[in-house]
PLY file of the C-alpha trace (Angstrom):
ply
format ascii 1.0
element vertex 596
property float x
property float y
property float z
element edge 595
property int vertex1
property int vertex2
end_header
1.22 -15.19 -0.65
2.05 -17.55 2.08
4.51 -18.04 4.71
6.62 -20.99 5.44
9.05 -21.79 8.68
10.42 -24.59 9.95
12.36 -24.85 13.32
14.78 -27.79 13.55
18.10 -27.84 15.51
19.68 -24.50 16.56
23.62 -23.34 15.87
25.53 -20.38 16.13
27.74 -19.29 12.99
30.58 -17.06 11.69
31.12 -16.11 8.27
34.17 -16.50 6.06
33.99 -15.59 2.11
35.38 -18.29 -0.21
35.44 -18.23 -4.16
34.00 -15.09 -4.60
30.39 -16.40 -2.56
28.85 -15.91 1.11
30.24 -18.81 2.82
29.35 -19.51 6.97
30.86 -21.90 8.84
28.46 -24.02 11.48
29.49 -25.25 14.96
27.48 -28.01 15.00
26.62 -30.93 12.31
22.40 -29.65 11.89
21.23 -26.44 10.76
17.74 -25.04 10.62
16.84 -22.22 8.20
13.70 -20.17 8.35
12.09 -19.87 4.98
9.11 -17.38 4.53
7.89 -17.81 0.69
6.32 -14.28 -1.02
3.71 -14.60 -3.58
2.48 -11.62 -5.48
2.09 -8.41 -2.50
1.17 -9.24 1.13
-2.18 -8.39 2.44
-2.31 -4.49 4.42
-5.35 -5.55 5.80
-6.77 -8.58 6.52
-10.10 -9.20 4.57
-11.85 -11.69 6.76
-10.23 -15.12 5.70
-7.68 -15.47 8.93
-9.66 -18.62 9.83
-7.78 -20.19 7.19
-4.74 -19.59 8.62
-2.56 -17.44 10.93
-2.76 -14.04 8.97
0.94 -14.78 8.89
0.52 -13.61 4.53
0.40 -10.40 5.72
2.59 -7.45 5.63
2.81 -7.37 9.64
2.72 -11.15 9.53
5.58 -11.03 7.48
7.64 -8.13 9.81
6.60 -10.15 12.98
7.92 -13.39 11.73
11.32 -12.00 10.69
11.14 -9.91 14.29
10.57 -13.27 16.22
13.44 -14.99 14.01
16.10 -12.49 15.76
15.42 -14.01 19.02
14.88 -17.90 18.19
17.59 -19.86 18.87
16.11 -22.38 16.73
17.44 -21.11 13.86
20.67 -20.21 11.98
19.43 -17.97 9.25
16.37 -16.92 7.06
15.46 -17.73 3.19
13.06 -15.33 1.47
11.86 -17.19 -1.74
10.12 -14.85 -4.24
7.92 -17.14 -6.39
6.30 -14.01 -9.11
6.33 -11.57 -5.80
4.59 -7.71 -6.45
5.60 -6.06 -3.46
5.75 -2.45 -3.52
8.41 -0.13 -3.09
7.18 0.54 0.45
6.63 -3.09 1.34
10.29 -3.52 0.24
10.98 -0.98 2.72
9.20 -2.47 5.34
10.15 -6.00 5.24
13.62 -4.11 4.60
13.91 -2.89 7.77
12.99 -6.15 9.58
15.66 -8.05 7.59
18.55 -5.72 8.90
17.54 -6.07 12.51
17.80 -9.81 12.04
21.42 -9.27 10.50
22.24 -6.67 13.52
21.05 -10.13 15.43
24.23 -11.80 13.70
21.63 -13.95 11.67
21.96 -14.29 7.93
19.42 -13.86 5.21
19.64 -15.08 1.83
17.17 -14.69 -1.08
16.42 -17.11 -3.86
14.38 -16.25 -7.15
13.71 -17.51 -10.39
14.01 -13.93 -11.70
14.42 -10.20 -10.15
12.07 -7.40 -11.41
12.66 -3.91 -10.15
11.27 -4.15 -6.39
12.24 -7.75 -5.63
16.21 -6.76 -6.63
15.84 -3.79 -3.57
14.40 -6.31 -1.49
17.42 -8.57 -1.89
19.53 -5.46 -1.69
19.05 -5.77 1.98
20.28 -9.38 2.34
23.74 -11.38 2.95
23.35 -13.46 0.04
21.10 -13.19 -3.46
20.87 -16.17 -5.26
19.13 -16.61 -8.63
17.50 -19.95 -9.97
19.95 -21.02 -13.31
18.85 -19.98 -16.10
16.57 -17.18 -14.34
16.91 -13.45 -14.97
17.19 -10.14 -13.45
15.57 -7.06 -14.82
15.85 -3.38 -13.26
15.32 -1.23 -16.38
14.94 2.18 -14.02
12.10 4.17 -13.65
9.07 4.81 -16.16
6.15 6.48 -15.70
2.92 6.79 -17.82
0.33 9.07 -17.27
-3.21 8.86 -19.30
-4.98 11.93 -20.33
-8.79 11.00 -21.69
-10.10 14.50 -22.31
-9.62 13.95 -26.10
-11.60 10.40 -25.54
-14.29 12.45 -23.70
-14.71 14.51 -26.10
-14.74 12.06 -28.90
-17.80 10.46 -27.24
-19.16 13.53 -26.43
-18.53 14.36 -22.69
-17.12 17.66 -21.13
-15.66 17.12 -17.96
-15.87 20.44 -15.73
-13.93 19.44 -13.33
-12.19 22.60 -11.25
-9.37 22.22 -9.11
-7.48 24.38 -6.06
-4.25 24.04 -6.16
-1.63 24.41 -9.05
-0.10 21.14 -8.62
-2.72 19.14 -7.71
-2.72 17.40 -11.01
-6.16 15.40 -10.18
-8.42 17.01 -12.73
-6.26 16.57 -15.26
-6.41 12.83 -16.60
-10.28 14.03 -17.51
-9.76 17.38 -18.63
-6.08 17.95 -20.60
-4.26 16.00 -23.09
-1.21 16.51 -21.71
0.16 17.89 -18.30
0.09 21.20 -17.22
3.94 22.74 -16.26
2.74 22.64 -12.69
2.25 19.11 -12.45
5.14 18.20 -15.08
7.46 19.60 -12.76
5.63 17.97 -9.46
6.14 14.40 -10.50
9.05 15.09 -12.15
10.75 15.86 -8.97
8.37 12.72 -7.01
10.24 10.46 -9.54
13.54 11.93 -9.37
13.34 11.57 -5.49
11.52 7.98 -5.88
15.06 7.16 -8.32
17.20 8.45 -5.88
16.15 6.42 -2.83
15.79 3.25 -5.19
19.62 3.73 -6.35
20.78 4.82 -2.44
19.66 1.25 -1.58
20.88 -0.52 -4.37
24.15 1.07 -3.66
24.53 0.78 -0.06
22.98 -3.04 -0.10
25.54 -4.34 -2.95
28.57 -2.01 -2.03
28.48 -0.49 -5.60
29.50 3.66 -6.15
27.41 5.80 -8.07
29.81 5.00 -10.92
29.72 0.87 -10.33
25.98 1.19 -10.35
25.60 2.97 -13.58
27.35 0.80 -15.46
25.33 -2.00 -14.00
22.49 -0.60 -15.13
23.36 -0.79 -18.45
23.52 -4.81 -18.01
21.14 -5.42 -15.78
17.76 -4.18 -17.73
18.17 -7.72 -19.04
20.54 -9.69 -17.24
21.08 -13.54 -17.13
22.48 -14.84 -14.40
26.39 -14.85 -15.66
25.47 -10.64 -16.34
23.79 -10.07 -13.09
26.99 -11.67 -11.42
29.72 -10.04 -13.11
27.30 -6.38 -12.93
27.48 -7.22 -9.00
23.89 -7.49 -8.03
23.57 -10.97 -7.58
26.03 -13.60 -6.04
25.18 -17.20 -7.07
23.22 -19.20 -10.02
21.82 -22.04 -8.37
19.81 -24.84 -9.66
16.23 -25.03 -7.27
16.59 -28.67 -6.57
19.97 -28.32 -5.51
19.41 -25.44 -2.91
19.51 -27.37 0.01
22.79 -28.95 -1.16
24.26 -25.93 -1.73
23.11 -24.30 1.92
24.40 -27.53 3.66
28.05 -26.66 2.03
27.92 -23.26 2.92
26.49 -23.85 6.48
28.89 -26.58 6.66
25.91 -29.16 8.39
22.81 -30.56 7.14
20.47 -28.35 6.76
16.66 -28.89 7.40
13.30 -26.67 6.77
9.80 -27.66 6.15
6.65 -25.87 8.33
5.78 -22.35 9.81
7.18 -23.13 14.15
4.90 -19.71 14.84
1.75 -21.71 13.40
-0.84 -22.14 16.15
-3.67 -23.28 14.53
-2.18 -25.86 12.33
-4.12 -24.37 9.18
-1.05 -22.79 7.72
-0.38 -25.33 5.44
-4.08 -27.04 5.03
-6.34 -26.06 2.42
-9.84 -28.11 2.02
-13.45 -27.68 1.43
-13.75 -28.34 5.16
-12.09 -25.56 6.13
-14.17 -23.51 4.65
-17.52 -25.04 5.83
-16.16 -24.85 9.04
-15.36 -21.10 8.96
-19.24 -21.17 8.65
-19.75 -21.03 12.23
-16.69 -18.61 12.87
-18.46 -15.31 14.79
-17.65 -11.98 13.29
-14.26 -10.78 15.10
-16.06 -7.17 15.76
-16.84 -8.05 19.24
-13.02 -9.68 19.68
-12.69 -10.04 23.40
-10.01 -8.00 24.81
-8.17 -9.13 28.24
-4.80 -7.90 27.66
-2.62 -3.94 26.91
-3.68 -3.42 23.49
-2.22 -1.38 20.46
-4.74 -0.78 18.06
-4.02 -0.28 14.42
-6.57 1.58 12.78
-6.41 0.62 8.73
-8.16 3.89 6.57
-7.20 1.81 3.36
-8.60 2.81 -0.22
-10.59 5.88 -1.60
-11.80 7.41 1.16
-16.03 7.58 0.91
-18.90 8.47 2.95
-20.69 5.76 4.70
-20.10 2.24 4.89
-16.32 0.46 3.65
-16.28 -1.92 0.70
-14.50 -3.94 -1.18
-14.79 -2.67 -4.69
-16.19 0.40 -6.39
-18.37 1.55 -9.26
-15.64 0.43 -11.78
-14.99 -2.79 -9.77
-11.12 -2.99 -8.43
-9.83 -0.99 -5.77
-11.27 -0.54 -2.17
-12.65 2.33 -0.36
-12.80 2.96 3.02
-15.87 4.51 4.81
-16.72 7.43 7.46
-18.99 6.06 8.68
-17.10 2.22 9.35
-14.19 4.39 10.78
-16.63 6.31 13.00
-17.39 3.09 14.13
-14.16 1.05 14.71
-13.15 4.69 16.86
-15.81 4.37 18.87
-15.49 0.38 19.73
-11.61 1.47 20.33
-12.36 4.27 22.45
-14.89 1.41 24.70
-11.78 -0.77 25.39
-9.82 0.61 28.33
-7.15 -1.76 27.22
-6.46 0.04 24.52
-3.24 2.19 25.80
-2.61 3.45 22.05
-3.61 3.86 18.75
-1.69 3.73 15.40
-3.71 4.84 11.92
-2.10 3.12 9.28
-2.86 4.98 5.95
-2.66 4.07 2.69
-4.98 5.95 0.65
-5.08 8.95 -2.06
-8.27 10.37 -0.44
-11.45 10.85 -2.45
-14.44 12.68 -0.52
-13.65 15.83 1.28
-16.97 15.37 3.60
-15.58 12.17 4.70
-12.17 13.22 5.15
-13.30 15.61 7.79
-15.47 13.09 9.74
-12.42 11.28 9.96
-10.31 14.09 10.92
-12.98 14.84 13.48
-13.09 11.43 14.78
-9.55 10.69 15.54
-9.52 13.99 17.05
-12.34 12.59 19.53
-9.73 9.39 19.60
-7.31 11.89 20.88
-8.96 12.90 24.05
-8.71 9.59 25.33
-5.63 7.13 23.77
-2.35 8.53 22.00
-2.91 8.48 18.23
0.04 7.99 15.92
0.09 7.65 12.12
2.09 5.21 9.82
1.73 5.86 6.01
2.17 2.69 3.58
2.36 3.45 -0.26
0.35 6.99 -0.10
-1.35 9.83 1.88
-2.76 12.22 -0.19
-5.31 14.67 -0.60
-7.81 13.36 1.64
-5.46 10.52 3.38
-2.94 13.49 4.40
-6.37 15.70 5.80
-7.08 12.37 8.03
-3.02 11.74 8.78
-3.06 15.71 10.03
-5.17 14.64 13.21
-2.18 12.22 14.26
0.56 13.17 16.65
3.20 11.59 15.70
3.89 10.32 11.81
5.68 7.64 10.53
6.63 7.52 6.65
8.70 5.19 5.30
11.37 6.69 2.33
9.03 6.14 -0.35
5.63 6.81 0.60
3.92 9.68 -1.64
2.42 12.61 0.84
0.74 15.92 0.09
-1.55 16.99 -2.59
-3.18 19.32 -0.53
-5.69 20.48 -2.98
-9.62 20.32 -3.71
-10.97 19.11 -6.78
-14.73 19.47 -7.98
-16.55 19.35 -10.95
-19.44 17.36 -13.11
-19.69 15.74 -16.06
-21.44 17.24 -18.94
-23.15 14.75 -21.77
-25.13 16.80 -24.05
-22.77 16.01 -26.99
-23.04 12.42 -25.82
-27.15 12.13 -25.33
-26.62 13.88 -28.66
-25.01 11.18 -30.66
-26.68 8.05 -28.77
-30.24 9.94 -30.21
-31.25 10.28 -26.31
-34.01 13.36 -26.11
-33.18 15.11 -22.56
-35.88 16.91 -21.35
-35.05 19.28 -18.01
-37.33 21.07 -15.63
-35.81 23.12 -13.04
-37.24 24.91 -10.20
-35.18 27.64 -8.20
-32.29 30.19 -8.67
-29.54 27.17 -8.76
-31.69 24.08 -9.94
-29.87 23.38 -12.92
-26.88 23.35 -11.74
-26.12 19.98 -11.96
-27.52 19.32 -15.17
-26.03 15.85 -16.54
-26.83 17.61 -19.95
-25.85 21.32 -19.65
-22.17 22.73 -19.20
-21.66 25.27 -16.65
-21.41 29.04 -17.67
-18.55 31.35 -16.68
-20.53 32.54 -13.54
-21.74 28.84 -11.94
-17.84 28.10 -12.87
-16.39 30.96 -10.13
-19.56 29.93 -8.02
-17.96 26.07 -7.67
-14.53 27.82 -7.60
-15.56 29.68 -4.07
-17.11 26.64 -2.29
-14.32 24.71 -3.41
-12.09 27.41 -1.88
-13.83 27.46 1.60
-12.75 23.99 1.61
-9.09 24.05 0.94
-8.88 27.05 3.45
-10.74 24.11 5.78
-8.29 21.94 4.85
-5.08 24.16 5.20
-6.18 24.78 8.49
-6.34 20.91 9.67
-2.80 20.55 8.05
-1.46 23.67 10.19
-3.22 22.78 13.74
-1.93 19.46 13.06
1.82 20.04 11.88
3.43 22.26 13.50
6.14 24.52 11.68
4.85 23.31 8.12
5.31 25.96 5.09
2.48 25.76 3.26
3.85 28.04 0.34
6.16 25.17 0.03
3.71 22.22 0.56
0.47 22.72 -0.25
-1.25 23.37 -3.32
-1.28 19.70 -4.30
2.55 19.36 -4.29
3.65 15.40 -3.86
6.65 14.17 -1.79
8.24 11.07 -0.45
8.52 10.41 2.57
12.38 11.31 2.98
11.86 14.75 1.67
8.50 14.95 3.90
10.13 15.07 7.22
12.71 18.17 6.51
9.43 19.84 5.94
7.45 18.59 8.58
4.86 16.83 6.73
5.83 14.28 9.03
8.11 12.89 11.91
9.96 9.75 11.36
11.33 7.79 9.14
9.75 3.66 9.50
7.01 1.17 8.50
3.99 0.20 10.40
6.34 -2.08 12.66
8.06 0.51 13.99
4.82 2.83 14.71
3.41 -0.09 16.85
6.72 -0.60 18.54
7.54 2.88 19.60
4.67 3.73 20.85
4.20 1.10 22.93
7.53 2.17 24.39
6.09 5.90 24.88
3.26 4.40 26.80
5.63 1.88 28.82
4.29 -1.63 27.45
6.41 -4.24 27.06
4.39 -7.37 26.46
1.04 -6.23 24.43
-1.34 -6.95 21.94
-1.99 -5.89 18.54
-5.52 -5.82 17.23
-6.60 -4.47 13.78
-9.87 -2.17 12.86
-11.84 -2.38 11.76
-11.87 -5.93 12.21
-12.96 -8.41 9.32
-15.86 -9.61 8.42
-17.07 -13.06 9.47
-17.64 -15.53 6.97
-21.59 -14.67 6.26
-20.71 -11.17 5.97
-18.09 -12.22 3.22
-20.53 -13.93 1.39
-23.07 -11.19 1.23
-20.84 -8.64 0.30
-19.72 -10.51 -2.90
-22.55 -12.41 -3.22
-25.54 -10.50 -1.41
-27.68 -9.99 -4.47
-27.79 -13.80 -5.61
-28.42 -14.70 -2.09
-31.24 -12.11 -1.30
-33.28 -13.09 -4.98
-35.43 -15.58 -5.64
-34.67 -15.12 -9.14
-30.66 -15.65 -10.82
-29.05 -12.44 -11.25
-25.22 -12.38 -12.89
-23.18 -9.09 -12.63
-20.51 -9.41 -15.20
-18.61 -6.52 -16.43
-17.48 -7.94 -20.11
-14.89 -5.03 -20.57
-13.06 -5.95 -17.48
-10.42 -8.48 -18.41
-10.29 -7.06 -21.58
-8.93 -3.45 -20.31
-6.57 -5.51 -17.33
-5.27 -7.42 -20.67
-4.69 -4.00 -22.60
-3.68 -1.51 -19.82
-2.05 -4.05 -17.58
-2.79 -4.80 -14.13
-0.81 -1.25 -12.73
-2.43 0.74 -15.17
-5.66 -0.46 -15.27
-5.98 -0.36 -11.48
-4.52 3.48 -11.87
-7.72 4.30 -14.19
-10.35 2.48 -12.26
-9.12 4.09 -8.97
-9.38 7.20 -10.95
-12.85 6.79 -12.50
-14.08 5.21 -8.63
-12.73 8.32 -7.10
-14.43 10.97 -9.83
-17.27 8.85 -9.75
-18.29 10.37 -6.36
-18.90 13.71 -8.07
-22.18 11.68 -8.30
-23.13 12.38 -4.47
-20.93 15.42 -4.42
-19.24 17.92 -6.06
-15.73 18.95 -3.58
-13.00 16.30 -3.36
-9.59 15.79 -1.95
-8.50 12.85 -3.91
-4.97 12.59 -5.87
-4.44 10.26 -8.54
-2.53 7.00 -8.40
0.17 7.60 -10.56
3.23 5.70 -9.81
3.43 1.98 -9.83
7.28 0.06 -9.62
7.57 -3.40 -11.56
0 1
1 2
2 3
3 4
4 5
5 6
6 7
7 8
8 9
9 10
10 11
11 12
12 13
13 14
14 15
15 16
16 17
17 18
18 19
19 20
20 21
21 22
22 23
23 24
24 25
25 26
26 27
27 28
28 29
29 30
30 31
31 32
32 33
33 34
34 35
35 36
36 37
37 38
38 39
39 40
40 41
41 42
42 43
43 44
44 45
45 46
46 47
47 48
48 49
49 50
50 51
51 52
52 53
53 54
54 55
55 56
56 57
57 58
58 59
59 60
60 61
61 62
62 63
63 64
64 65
65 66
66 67
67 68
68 69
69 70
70 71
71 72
72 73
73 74
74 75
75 76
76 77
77 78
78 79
79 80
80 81
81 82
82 83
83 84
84 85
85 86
86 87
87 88
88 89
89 90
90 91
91 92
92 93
93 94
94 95
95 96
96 97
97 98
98 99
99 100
100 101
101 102
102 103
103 104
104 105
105 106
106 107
107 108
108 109
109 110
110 111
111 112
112 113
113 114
114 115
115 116
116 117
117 118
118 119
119 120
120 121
121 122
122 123
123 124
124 125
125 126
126 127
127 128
128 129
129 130
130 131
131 132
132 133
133 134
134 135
135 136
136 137
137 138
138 139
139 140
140 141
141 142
142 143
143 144
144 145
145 146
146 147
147 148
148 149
149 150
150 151
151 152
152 153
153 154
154 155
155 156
156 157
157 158
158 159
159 160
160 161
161 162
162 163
163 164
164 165
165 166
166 167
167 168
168 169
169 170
170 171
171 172
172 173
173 174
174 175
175 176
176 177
177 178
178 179
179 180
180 181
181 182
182 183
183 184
184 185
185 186
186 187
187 188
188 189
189 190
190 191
191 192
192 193
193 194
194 195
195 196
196 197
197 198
198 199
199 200
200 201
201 202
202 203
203 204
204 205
205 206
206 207
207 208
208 209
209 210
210 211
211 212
212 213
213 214
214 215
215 216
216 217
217 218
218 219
219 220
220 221
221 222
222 223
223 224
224 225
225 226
226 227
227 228
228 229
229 230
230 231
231 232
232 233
233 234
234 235
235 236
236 237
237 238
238 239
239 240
240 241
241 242
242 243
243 244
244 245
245 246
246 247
247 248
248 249
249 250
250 251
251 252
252 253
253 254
254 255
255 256
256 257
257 258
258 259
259 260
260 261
261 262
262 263
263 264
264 265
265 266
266 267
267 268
268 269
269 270
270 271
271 272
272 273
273 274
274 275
275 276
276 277
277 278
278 279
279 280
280 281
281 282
282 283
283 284
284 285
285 286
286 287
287 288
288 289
289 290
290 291
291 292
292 293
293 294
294 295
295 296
296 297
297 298
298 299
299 300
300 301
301 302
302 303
303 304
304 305
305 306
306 307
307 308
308 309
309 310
310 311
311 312
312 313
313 314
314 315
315 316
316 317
317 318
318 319
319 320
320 321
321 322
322 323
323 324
324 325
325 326
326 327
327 328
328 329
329 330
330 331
331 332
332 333
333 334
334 335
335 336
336 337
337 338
338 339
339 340
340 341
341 342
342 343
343 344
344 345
345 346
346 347
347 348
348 349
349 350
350 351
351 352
352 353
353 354
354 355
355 356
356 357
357 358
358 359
359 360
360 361
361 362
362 363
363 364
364 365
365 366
366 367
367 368
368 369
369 370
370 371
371 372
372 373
373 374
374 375
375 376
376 377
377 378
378 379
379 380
380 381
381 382
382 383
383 384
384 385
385 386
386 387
387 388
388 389
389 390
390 391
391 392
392 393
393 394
394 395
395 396
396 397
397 398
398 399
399 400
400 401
401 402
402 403
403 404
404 405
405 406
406 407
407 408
408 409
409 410
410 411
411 412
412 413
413 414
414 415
415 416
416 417
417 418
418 419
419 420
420 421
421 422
422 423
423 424
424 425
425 426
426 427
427 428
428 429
429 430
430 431
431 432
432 433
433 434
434 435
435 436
436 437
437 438
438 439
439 440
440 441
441 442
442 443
443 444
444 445
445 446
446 447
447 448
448 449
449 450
450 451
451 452
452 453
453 454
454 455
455 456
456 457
457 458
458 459
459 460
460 461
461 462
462 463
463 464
464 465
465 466
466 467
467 468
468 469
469 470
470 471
471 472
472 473
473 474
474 475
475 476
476 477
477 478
478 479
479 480
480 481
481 482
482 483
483 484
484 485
485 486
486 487
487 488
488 489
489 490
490 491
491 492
492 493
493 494
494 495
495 496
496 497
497 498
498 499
499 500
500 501
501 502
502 503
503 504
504 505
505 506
506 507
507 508
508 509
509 510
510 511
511 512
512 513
513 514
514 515
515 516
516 517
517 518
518 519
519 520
520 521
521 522
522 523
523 524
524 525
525 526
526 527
527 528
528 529
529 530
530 531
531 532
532 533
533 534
534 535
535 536
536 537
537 538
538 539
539 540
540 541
541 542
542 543
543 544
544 545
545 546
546 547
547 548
548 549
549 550
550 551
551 552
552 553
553 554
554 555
555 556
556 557
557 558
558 559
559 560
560 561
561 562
562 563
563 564
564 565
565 566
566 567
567 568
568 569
569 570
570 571
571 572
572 573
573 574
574 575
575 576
576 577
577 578
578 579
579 580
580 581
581 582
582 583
583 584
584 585
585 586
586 587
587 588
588 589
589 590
590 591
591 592
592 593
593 594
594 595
């Protein structure tokens, strides 16, 4: 994804509807429209390749650029092109909420795709105009959900999964251990979904000025809607032919109307790709020792499965990231070294994975809190182990959508007798001391090592019960806990958090609680330089004298079967279990909603 504006003449406008369209009359012959261009889902975090450009792909890029817009005279309006755009539902939130302050700032947004999926028609929902390329499509089925159970696969190959869980409705042991859901966690995502439908109908609704009734009987159209469909069901406005856009914005606008580059571009690399660029980023320094000479907020990204030790990019499975203590430990303490720093805001987007880690975390932005105000925003998810870290904050931003909860523990091993059985592998196993077997890879747990894993794992929900009441104040736990899921509108009436708003608004707010006006943002923990880059993806080539190739041959076939949402479901799934490997408690909830 990549961003695109061009400042040309300003003009001030007033709008008039004609012929059943959007139409806005100019007072003065040229008009300059912003155009930001969305490919696939911006960036949360950047990953170390801003000396290619501005960082202006990301989410915040995004929000700041549509921010800035509301105060440039330069321009008349804003296009947001979709070109096969992924956002999620939280993004479209987001970048939602940044488009209506730039209509409150009597500026007008339209959006032009060659087709609307599920998450790019709510985005348009929020803007003056939706256009759709002629002969394009719209397609907003409603809401599915799949959920994969493998214990019948497990035990096909020959593998028991003892995994144990606290928690009725935590629902995170169950891919590996059931064949279908428990009633416990049928009825907790069936009332995540139902909420998740209702807030993707509200702004369908209140964007297109349909009634509950109106909308309904769009939806029977618009699963698979040409352009003609979509226009009569009332979700678009206008067909119009790509090449012709401009043509058609100069009628409307009644001037000639002019875009081309990103005006908020200050390195000039925006819209220059080459081999040199590259080389040159060669000799960039790593940004962890960014120099700091102005008030700072701090953002303070715990994105991934949450793991002891060091942050990476991938896991055992490949896909997904996971964030590390010990990185986070790190980025707190360069934070807490910066007296410029006047806040910080922990942007979370995670469905937690090792309870050890989760607590260091905890413990660490509690450290943070002696010194600097620390305030959480929550992207897609915090859960399990991302809502034990989002406890420590004092203040919590959710936006509508965003799953919290599943405050539950989940533990367990993997037993393979039946497996070593049928590959003809002989285990032999020595054991010394009372509980030396216990984590046999070949033996299953009896009835009695079963309720001894059940009481550790119970020491630490209490632990984690207790972070959740310290931290929120007033929360229920008979009506939270026990790995119940919520989004982020229902999540404030029970105080699992405090405010309804993206990242944007975190950053914003409390910079007005700590009385800054002009400030800085910096991210943590920062990106690596470019050698760091290379020897994370390519350390082991690098490092041998001989050629080594890593090269997972059931990869693209399972992202070909499972598509990309489910098969990046399962592998953050199989990376989270797979820490059972190291240890045996987690607070991790599964990934279990994606919207197309």
């Amino acid at each position: 994804m990549r961003s695109f504006v061009h400042a040309a003449h300003s003009t001030l406008l007033s709008s008039v509807a004609a012929a059943g369209l959007v139409s806005f009359s100019a007072q003065a012959e040229d008009v300059s429209l912003a155009v930001i261009e969305i490919y696939g889902a911006p960036a949360e975090v950047e990953v170390g390749y801003s000396w290619l450009g501005d960082g202006s792909d990301s989410l915040l890029g995004i929000i700041s650029t549509i921010d800035t817009l509301a105060y440039d005279k330069e321009f008349a309006g804003l296009v947001i092109r979709l070109k096969d755009s992924s956002l999620s539902a939280t993004q479209v939130e987001e970048i939602g909420s940044a488009i209506e302050r730039l209509r409150e700032a009597d500026k007008k947004v339209h959006v032009f795709a060659e087709g609307y999926g599920t998450t790019d028609l709510l985005l348009a929902s929020y803007a003056d105009e939706v256009l759709l390329q002629k002969g394009g499509y719209v397609s907003f089925p409603g809401l599915h959900s799949e959920e994969m159970y493998l214990a019948d696969t497990l035990e096909w190959i020959g593998v028991e999964a003892q995994l144990v869980q606290v928690g009725d409705y935590k629902g995170a042991n169950e891919q590996m251990t059931r064949s279908q859901p428990s009633p416990a966690w049928d009825k907790n995502i069936d009332a995540l979904l139902d909420s998740m439908y209702a807030n993707m109908r509200e702004k369908l609704m209140r964007g297109r000025d349909l009634t509950e009734t109106e909308l309904d009987e769009s939806m029977r159209v618009i699963w698979a809607a040409n352009g003609e469909e979509a226009i009569d069901a009332g979700v678009i406005d206008a067909e119009i032919d790509l090449p012709l856009l401009r043509d058609y914005f100069s009628e409307q606008y009644d001037g000639e109307v002019e875009w081309v580059s990103d005006p908020y571009d200050t390195n000039g690399q925006a819209d220059s790709f080459s081999p040199f660029s590259i080389f040159s980023g060669l000799s960039t320094p790593s940004r962890s020792s960014i120099n700091i000479d102005h008030p700072t907020i701090a953002v303070l990204h715990v994105n991934g499965t949450i793991i002891d030790g060091d942050s990476s990019s991938g896991g055992l499975f490949g896909g997904g990231s996971s964030v590390g203590s010990r990185t986070i430990r790190n980025a707190i303490e360069t934070i807490l070294e910066e007296e410029l720093i006047e806040g910080v805001v922990v942007r979370i987007d995670s469905p937690g994975g090792s309870a050890i880690a989760s607590e260091v975390m905890w413990q660490g932005i509690e450290r943070l809190k002696t010194e600097k105000p620390v305030w959480v925003s929550v992207g897609s998810m915090a859960a399990s182990g991302g809502y034990y870290v989002l406890s420590a904050g004092d203040r919590v931003f959710v936006n509508p959508s965003s799953i919290v909860g599943s405050i539950g523990v989940v533990g367990g091993k993997y037993a393979m007798g039946d497996l070593y059985d049928k590959a003809k592998i002989n285990i032999v196993e020595r054991s010394r001391g009372p509980m030396g077997d216990l984590f046999s890879s070949a033996s299953a747990w009896d009835s009695g090592q079963i309720s001894l894993m059940r009481r550790e794992m119970k020491e630490t929900y209490n632990l984690f019960t207790s972070r959740v009441e310290a931290g929120r104040e007033g929360i229920d736990l008979s009506k939270t806990a026990e790995g119940r899921l919520f989004v982020g509108s229902d999540a404030i009436d029970l105080d699992m958090a405090d405010d309804l708003g993206g990242l944007d608004d975190a950053i914003n707010t409390l910079a007005a609680e700590v009385e800054l006006v002009d400030f800085d943002v910096v991210h943590y923990p920062q990106p690596p330089s470019f050698e760091e880059m290379l020897l994370e993806q390519f350390g082991q080539f690098l490092r041998s004298p001989r050629v080594s190739v890593d090269i997972n041959p059931l990869e693209s076939v399972l992202r070909t079967m499972l598509g990309e949402a489910r098969y990046e479901s399962v592998v953050d799934t199989l990376n989270a279990l797979a820490l059972l490997e190291r240890e045996r408690v987690l607070l991790v909830n599964p990934r279990v909603i994606h919207i197309r």
